[in-house]
TIVO-408511 format. One record per residue: x, y, z of N, C-alpha, C in turn; residue in one letter. Coordinates in steps of 0.02 Angstrom, whole numbers, padded with zeros to 5 digits, always signed. Atoms other than C-alpha are relative to their C-alpha. Layout:
% residues N
XYZXYZXYZA ...
% end
This chain:
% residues 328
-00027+00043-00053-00035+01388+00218+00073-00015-00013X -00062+00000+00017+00148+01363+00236-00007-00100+00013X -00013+00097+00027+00228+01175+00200-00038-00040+00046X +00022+00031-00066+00182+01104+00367-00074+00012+00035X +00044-00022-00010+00030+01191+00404-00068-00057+00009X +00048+00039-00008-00139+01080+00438-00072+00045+00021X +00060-00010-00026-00311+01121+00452-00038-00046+00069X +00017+00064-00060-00339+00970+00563+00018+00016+00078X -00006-00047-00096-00384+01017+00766+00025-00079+00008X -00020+00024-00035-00337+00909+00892-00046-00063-00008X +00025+00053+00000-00494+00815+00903-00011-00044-00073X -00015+00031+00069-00496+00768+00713+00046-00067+00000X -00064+00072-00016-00337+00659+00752-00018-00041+00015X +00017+00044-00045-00399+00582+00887-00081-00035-00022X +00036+00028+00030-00577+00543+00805+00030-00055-00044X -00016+00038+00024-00501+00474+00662+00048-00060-00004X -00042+00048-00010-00381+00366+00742-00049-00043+00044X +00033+00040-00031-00509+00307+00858-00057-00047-00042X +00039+00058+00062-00610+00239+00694+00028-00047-00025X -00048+00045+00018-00479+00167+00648+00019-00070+00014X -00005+00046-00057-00444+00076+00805-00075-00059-00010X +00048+00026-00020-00619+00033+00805-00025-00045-00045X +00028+00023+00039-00642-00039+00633+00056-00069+00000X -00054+00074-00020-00478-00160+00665-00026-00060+00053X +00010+00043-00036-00556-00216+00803-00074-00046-00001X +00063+00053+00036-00726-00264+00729+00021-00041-00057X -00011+00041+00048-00633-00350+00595+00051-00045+00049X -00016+00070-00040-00535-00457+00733-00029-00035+00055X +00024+00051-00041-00644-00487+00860-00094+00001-00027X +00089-00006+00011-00829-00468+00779-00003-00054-00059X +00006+00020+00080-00804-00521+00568+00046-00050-00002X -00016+00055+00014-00715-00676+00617+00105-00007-00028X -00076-00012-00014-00514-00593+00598+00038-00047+00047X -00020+00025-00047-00467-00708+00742+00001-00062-00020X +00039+00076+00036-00527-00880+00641+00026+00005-00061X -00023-00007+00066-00439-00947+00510-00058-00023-00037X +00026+00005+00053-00518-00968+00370+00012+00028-00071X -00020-00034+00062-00500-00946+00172-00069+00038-00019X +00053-00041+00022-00577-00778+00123-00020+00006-00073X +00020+00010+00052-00685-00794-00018-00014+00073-00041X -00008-00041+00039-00681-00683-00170-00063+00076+00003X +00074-00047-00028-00872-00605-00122+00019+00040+00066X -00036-00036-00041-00796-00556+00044+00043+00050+00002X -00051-00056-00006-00652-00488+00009-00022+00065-00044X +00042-00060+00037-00755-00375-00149-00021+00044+00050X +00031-00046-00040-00852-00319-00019+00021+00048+00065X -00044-00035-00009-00708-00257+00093+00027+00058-00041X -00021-00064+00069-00629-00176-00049-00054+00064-00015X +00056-00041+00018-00795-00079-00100-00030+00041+00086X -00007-00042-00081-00803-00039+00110+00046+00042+00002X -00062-00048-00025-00644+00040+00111+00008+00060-00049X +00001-00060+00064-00655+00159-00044-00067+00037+00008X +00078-00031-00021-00845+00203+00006+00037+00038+00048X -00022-00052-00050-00760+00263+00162+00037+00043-00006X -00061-00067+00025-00618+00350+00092-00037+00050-00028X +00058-00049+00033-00767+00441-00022-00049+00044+00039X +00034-00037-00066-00878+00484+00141+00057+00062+00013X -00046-00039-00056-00712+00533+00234+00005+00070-00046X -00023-00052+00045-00667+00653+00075-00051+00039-00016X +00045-00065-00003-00846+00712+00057-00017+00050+00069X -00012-00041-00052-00824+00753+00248+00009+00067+00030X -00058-00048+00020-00694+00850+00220+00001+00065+00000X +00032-00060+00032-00738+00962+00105-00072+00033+00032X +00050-00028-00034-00897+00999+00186+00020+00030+00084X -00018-00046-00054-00819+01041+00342+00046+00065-00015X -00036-00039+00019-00693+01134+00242-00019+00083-00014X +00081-00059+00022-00834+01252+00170-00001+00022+00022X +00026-00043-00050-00889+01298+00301+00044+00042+00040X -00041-00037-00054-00738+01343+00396+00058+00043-00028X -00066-00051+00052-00594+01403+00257-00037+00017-00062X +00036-00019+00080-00717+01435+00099+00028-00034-00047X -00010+00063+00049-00730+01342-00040+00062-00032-00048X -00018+00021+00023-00589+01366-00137+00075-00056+00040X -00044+00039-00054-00481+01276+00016-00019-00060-00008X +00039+00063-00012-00608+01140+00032-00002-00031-00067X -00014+00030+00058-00582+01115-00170+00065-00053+00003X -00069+00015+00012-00397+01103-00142-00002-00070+00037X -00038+00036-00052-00355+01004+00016-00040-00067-00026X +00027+00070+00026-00508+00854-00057+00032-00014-00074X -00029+00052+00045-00431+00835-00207+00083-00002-00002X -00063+00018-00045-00258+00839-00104+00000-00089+00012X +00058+00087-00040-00355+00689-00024+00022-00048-00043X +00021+00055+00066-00415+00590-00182+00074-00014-00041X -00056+00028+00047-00231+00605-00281+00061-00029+00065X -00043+00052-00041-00135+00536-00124-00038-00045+00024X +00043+00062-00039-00264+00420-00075+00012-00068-00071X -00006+00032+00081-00254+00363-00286+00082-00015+00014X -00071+00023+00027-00044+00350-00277+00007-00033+00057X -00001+00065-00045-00045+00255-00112-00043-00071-00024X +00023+00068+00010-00170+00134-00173+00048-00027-00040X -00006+00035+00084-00103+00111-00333+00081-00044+00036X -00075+00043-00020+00071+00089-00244+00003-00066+00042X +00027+00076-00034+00006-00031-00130-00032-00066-00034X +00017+00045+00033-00028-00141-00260+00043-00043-00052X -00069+00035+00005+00139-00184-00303+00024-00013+00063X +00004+00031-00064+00157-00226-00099-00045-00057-00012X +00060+00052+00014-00004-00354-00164+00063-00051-00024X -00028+00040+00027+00124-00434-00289+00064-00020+00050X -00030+00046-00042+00256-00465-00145-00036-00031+00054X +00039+00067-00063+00135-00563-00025-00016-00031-00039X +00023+00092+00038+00085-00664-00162+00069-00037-00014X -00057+00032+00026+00286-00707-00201+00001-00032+00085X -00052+00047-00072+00329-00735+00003-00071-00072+00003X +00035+00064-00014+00146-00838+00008+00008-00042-00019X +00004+00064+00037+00184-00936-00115+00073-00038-00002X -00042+00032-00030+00339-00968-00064+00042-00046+00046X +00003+00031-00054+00324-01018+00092-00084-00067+00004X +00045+00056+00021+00182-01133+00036-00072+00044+00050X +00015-00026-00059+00062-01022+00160-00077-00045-00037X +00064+00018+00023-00124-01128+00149-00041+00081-00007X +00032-00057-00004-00257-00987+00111-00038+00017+00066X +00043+00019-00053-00360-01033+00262+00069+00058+00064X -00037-00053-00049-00205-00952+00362+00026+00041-00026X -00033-00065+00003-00149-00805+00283-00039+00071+00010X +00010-00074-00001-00264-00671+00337+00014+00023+00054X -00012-00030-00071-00232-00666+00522+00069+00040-00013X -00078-00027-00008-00045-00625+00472+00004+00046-00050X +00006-00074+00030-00080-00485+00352-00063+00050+00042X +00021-00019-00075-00184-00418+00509+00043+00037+00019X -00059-00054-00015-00037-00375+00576+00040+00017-00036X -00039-00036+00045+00046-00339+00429-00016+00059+00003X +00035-00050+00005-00082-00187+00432+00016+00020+00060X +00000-00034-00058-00065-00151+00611+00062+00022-00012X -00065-00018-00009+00137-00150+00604+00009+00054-00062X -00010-00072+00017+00120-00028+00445-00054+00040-00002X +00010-00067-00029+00007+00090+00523+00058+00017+00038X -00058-00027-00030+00130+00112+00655+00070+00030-00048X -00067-00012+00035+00276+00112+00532-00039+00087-00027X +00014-00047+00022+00190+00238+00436-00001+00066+00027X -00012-00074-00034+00143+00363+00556+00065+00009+00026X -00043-00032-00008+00298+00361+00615+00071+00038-00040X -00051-00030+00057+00382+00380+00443-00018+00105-00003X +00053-00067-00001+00246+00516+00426+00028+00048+00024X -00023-00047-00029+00287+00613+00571+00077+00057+00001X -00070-00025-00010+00476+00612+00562+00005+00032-00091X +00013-00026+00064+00445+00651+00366-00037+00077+00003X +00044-00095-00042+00333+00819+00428+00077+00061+00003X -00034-00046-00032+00452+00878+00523+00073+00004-00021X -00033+00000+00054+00603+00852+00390-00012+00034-00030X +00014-00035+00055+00524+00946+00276-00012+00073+00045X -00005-00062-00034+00492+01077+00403+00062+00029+00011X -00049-00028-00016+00647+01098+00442+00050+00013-00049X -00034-00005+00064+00746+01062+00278-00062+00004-00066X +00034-00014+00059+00624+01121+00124+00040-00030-00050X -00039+00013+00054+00759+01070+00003+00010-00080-00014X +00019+00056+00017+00725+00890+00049-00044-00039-00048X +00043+00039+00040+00579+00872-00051+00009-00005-00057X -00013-00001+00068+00676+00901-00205+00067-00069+00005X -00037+00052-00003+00788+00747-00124-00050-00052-00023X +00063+00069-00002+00621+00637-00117-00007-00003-00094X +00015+00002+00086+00593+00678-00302+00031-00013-00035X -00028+00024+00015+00753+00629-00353-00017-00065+00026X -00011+00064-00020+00750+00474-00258-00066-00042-00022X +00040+00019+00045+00566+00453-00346+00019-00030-00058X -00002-00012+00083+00620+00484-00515+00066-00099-00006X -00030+00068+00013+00779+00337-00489-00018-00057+00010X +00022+00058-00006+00669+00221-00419-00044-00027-00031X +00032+00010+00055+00557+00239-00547+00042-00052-00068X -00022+00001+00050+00669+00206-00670+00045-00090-00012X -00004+00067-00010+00728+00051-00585-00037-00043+00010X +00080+00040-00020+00559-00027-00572+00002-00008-00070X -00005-00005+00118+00564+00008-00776+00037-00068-00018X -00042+00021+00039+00707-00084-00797+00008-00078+00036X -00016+00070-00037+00705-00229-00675-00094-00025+00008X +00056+00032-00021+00516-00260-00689-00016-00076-00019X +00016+00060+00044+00514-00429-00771+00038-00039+00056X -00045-00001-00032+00663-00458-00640-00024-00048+00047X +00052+00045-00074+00583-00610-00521+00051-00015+00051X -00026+00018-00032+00649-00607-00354+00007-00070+00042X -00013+00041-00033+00737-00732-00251+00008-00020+00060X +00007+00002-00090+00677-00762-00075+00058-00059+00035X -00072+00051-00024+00820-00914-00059+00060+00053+00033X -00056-00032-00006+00930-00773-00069+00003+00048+00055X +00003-00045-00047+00865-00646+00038+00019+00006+00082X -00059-00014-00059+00974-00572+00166-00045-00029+00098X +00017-00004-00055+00865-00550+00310-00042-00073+00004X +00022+00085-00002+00771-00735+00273+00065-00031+00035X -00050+00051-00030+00940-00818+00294+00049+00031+00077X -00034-00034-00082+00986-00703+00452-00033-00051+00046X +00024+00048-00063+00837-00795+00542+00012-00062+00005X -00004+00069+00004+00853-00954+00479+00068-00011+00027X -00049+00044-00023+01037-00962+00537-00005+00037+00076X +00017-00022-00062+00971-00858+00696-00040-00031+00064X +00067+00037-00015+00832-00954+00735-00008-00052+00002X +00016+00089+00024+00764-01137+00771-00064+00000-00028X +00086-00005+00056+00624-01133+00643-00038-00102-00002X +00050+00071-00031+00491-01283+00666-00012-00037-00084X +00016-00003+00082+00471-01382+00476-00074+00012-00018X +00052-00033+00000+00295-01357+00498-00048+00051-00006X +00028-00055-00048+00152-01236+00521-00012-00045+00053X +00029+00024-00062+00059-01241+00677-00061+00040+00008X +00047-00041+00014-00086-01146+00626+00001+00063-00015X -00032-00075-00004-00074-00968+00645+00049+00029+00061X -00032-00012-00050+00026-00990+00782+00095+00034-00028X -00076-00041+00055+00217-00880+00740+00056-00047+00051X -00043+00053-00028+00298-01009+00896-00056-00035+00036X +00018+00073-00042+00291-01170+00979+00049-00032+00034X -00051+00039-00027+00372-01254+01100-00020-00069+00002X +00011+00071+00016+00425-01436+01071+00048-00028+00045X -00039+00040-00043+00510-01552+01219+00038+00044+00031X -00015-00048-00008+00525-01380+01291+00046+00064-00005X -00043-00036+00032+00621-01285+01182-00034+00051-00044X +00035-00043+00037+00531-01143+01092+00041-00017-00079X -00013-00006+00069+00535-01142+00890-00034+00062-00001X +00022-00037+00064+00484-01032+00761-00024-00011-00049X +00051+00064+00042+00345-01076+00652+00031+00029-00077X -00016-00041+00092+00369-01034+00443-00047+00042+00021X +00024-00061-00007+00230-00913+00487+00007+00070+00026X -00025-00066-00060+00338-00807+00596+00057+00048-00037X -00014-00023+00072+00447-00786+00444-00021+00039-00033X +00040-00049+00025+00314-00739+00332-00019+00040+00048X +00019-00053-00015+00268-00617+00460+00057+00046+00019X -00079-00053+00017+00457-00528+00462+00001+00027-00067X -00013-00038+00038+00452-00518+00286-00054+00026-00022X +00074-00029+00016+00273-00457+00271+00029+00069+00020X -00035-00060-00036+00342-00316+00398+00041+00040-00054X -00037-00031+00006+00497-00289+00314-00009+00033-00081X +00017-00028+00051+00412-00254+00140-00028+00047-00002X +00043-00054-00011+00283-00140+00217+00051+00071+00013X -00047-00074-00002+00450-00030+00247+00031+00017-00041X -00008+00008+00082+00516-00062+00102-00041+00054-00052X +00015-00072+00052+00379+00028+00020-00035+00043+00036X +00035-00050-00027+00318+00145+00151+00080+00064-00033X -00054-00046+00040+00499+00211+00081-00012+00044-00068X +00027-00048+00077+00433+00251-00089-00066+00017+00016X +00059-00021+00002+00251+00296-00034+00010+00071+00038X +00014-00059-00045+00276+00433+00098+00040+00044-00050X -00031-00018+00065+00404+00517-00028-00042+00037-00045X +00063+00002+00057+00265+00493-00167-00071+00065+00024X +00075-00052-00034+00113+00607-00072+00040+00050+00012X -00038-00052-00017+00249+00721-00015-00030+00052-00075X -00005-00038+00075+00210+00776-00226-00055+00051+00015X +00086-00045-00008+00018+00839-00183-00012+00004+00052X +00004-00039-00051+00034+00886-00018+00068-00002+00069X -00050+00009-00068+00142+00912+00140-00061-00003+00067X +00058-00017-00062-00042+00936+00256+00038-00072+00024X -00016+00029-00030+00013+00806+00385-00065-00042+00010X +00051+00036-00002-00155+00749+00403-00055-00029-00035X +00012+00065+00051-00202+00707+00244+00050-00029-00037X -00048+00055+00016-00034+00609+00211-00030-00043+00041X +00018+00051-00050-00078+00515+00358-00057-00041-00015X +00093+00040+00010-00294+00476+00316+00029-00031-00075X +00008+00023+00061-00247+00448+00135+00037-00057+00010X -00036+00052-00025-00116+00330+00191-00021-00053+00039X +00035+00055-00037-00208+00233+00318-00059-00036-00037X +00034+00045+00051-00355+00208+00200+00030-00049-00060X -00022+00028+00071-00251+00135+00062+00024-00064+00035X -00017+00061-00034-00188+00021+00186-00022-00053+00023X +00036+00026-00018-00326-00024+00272-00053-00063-00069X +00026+00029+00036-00399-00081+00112+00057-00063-00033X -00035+00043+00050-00243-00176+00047-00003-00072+00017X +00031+00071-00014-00298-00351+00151-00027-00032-00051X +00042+00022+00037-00457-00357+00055+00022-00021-00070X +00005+00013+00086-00395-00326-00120+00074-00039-00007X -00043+00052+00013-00245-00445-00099-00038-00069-00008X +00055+00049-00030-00383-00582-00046-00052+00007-00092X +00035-00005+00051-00472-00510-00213+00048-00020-00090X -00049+00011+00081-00326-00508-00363+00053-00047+00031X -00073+00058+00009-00206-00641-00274-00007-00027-00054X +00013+00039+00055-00267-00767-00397+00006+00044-00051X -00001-00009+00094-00260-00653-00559+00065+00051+00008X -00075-00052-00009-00088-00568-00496+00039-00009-00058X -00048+00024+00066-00018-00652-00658-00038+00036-00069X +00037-00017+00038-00155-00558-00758+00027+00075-00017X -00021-00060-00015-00090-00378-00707+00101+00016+00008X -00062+00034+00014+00081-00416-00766+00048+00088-00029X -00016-00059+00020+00098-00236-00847-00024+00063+00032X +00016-00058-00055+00047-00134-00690+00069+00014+00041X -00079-00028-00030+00224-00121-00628+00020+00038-00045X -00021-00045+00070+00271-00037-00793-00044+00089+00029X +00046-00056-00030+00117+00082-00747+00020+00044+00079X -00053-00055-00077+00204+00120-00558+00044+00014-00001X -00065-00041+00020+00363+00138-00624-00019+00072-00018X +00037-00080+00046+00273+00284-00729-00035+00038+00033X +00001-00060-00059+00196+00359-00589+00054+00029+00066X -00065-00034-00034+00349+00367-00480+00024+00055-00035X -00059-00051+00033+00441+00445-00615-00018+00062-00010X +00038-00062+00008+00300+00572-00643-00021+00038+00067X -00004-00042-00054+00281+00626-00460+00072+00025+00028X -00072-00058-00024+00476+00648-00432+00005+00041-00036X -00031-00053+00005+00479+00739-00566-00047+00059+00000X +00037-00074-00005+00348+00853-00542+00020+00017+00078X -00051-00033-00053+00444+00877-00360+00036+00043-00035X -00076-00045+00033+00595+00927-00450-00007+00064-00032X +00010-00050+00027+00512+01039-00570-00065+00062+00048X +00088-00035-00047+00366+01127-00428+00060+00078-00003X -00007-00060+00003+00503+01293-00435-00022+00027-00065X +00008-00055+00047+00480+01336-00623-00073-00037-00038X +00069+00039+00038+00316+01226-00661-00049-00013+00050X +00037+00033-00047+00169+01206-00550-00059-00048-00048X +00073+00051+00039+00036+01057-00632-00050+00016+00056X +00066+00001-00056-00123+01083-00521-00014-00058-00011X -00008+00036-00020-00176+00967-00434-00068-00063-00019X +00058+00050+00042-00327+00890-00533+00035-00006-00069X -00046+00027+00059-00211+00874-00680+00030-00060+00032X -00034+00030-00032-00094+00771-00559-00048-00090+00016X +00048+00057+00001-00249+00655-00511-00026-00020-00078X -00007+00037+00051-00285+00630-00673+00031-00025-00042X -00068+00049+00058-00122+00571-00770+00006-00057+00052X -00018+00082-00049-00102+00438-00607-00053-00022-00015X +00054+00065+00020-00268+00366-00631-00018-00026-00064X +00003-00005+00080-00246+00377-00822+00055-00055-00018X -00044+00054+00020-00092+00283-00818-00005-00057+00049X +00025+00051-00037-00160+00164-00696-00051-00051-00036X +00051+00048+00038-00305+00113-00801+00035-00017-00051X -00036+00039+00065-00206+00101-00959+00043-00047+00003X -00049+00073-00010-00080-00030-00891-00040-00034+00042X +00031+00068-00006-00205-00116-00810-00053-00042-00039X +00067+00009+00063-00360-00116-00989+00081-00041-00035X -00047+00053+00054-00168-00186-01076+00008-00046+00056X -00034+00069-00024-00109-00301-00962-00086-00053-00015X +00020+00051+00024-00273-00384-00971-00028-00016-00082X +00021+00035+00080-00307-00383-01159+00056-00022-00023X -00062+00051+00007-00130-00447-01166-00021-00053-00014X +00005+00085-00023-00171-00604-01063-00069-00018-00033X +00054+00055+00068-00334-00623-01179+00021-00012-00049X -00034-00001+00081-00251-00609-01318+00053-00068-00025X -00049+00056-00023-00128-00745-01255-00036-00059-00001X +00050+00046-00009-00269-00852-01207-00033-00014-00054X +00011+00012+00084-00333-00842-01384+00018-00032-00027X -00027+00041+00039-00203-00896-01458+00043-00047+00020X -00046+00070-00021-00156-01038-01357-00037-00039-00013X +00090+00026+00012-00345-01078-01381+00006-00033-00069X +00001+00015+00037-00314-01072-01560+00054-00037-00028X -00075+00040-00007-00131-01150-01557-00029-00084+00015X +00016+00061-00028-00230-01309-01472-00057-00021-00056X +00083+00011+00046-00386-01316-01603+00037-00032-00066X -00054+00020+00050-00233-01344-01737+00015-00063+00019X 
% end
């Protein structure tokens, strides 16, 4: 298959976007999406463990349709195409986790209202995505020599994730925060999940309308380094896209699941630095080195578990001896 190439027909698309559609909309108007409320840790598990079951169906799918229609050793390739961009989107999306817990907690957000507005955090990057997606396709179709740009621009942003990870940002400072605020008549309040209100008929701007700009503007932020990132183990257009939407679709739940122990996983940025740096440079090097692509899935999920088995025997280790620091 040449760079661009897809196995995926017409109706494939359109199926899987229509599941898509369909599972957003049983989670806002069926499972209570519409109603605030704080989602409890059992819930959100059980999201999380929904959305990776499905990614596992979708991928045994796959391959079984694959089988049958290109022979097996296609239907090897393109699923574990699947599984190692479905693995470097999650994983990346889990440094997107650690900025909604900095703007929530910034903006004081109660728990009870923050899932409606990572809702549309999800809706606004699907859209972003596919349309990174698409115009990313057809880039690479047209300039091949790009993807050895993406791999550079991997490898440095890797390297700045290395070096600035300890680095805690400053939402006081941030550009596009103080655009609205001197743009905007912002309300000192919430107002539920409401993003405006009008008061003595003057429309405001709630703090939630805020957090939902920079919810947005992070999801582009790193749809910058993710689409890039899959570019490494495939160019198929349509599994950048599924692997991408699942990783997304799940990132609600498991924010809702590790907000609270986000301080536990302290040495998992170290760990995505280290997979950036290892998919640009296996871009850079794909003329005189090819790694196959079950090697590829396994050093990312290898260095995924190992910075996340240290970060938490760190923080026991810490807890120990503060334990035993206090017994003194």
């Amino acid at each position: 298959m040449s760079a661009v190439e897809t196995f995926a027909t017409g109706p494939m698309w359109v199926g899987f976007i229509v599941f898509v559609l369909a599972m957003l909309a049983l989670d806002l108007f069926v499972l209570g999406g519409r109603q605030a409320h704080r989602v409890p840790v059992r819930e959100a598990l059980a999201w999380v463990l929904v959305w990776a079951t499905l990614a596992m169906v979708f991928s045994g799918l796959m391959w079984w349709y694959l089988d049958g229609a290109l022979g097996r050793e296609i239907a090897n390739r393109k699923t574990l195409e699947f599984l190692a961009g479905y693995l470097i989107e999650q994983s990346l999306s889990v440094d997107n986790m650690f900025v909604f817990v900095m703007i929530f907690s910034y903006f004081a957000v109660p728990p009870e209202l923050q899932r409606r507005v990572l809702l549309y955090g999800v809706l606004g990057a699907i859209v972003m995505r596919a349309t990174m997606i698409l115009a990313g396709v057809w880039l690479v179709s047209q300039f091949s020599w790009l993807l050895y740009v993406f791999g550079a621009f991997l490898v440095v942003t890797g390297i700045k994730m290395l070096i600035f990870a300890d680095h805690q940002s400053d939402l006081e400072k941030n550009p596009l925060l103080r655009w609205l605020r001197g743009h905007l008549r912002i309300a000192s309040s919430f107002h539920g999940e409401r993003f405006f209100v009008r008061q003595n008929g003057i429309l405001w701007a709630t703090p939630m309308f805020l957090v939902l700009v920079l919810i947005e503007a992070s999801d582009v932020v790193f749809a910058v380094d993710s689409i890039p990132a899959i570019f490494a183990v495939t160019t198929d257009p349509f599994i950048v896209f599924t692997s991408n939407i699942f990783a997304i679709m799940g990132l609600r739940a498991l924010y809702f699941l590790l907000a609270d122990m986000a301080d536990r996983f302290h040495l998992l940025k170290y760990g995505l630095a280290i997979v950036l740096v290892f998919v640009g440079g296996k871009m850079l090097a794909a003329p005189w080195f090819h790694l196959p692509i079950q090697w590829s899935l396994g050093i990312v999920a290898g260095v995924i578990l190992v910075s996340v088995a240290a970060s938490l025997a760190l923080t026991q280790a810490r807890v120990n001896a503060t334990s035993a620091g206090d017994r003194v």
